[in-house]
ZABAZA-282548 format. One line per 10 residues: number of its first residue (from 1); for each residue x, y, z of N, C-alpha, C, O, CB. Coordinates in steps of 0.001 Angstrom, whole numbers. Glycine has a CB too. Example, Ala and Ser with C-alpha at 12.3 -4.5 7.8 and 13.67 -1.06 7.14 Angstrom:
1> 13190:-5690:7800:12300:-4500:7800:13200:-3300:7800:14236:-3319:8465:11308:-4473:9046 | 12850:-2250:7080:13670:-1060:7140:12900:30:7870:13409:1138:8039:14084:-598:5725;
This chain:
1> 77814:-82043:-56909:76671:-82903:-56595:75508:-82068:-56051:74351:-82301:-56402:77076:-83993:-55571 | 75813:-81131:-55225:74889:-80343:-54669:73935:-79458:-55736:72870:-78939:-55402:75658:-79490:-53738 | 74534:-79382:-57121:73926:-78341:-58386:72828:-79802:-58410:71798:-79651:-57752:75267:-77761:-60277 | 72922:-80543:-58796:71768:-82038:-58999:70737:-81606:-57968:69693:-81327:-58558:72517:-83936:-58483 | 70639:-81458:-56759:69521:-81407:-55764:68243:-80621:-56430:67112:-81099:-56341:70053:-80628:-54366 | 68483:-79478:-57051:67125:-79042:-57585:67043:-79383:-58440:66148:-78770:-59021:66722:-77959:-57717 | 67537:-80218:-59125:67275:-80751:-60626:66472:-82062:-60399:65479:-82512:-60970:68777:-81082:-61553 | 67187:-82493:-59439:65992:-83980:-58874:65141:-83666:-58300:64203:-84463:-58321:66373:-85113:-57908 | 64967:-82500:-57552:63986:-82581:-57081:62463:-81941:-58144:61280:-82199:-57923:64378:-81947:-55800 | 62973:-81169:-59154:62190:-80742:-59573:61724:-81519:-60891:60970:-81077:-61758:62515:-79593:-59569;
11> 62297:-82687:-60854:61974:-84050:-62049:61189:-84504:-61643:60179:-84810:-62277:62854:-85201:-62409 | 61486:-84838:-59701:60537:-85882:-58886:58856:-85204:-59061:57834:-85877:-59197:61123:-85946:-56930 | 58973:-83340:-58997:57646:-83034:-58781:56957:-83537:-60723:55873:-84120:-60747:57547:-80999:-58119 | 57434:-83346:-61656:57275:-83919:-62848:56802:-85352:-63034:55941:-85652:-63861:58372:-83781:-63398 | 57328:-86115:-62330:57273:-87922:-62109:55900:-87802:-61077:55035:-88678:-61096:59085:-88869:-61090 | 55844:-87025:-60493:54612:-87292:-59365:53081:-86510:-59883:51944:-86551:-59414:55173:-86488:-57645 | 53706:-85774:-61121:52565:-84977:-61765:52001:-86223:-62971:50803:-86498:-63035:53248:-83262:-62569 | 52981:-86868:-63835:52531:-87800:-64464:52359:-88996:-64236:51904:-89764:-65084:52930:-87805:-65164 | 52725:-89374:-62954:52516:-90786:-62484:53286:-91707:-61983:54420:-91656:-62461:52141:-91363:-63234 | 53075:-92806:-60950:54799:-93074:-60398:54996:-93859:-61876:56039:-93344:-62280:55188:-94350:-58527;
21> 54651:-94635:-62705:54975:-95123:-63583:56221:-94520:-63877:57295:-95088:-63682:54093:-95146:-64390 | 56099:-93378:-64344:57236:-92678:-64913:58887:-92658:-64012:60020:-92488:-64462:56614:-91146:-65064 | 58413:-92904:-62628:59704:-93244:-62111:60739:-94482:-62165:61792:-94626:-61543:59493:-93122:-61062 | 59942:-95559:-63356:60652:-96387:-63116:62093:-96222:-64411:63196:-96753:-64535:59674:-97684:-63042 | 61592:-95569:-64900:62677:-94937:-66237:64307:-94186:-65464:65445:-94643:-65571:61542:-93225:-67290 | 63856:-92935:-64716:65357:-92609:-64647:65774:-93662:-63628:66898:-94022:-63977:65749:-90979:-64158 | 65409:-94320:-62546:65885:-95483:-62248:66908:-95531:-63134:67922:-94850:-63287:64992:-96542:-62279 | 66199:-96967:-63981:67074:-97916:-65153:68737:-96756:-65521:69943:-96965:-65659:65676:-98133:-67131 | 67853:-95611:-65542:68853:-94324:-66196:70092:-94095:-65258:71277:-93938:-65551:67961:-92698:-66280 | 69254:-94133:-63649:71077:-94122:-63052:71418:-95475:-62402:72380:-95433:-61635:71453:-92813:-61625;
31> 70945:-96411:-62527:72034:-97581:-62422:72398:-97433:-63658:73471:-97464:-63056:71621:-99132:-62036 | 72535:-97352:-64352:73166:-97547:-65516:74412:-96730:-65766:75300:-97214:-66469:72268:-97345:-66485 | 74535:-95583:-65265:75330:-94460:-65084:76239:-94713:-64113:77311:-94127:-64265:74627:-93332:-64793 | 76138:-95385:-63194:76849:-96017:-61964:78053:-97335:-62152:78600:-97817:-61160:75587:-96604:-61061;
C-alpha cells in the first residue's frame, strides 16, 4: 500500500493541474474497486 502513496500523490498534482473536474473520475474508479 505504501508503493500507491507517490502514485496518488503524483495523479492528485495532475487532477489539480487540469482541474478538480477531473477528480471526480478516479473516485467512481475506486469505489468501484472496493
Amino acid at each position: 500500500m505504501e508503493a500507491l502513496i507517490p502514485v496518488i500523490n503524483k495523479l492528485q498534482d495532475v487532477f489539480n493541474t487540469i482541474g478538480a473536474d477531473a477528480i471526480q473520475l478516479p473516485q467512481i474508479v475506486v469505489l468501484g474497486t472496493q
